[in-house]
N, C-alpha and C positions, 0 to 999 in steps of 0.2 A: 448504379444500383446501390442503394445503401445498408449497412451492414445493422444486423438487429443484435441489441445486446439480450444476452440469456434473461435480463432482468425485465426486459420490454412487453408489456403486455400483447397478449396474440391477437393478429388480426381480425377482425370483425370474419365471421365464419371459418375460420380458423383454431382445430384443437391441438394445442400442441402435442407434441411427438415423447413418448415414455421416454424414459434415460437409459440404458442398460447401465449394468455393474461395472463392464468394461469401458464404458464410452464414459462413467463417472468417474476410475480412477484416472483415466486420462485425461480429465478436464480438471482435477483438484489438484494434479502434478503441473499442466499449464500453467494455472493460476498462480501455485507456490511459486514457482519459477519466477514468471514475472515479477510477482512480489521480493523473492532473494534479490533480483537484477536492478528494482525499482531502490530499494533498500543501500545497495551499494554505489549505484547512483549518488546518493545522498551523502555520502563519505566525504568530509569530513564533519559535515553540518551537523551530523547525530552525533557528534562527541559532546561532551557535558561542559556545561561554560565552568571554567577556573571560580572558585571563591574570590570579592572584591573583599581585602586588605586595608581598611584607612588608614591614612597616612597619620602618627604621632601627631597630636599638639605642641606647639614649641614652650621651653620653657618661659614661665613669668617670671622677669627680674626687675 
């Protein structure tokens, strides 16, 4: 059976179902979650690349 994403349009004869208050803050706490875990995941990659540095010209003698 495959899984329907919240953003998936409803099935032909199909209305979807209200949200309650409560079933909404449990799904925006879900989501944040994932996103904290997905985010940390990514550790060290989201660090900021260093400044490139050129290197002196040597002197003309």
């Amino acid at each position: 059976m495959a899984t329907r994403d919240r953003k998936d349009p409803p099935e032909p004869g199909c209305t979807p179902a209200e949200e309650t208050e409560l079933q909404r803050k449990v799904r925006k706490q879900h989501e944040s979650r994932n996103q904290d875990e997905a985010l940390e995941e990514t550790f060290p990659a989201s660090d900021p690349v260093s400044p490139f540095v050129p290197a002196k010209l040597p002197d003309p003698k």
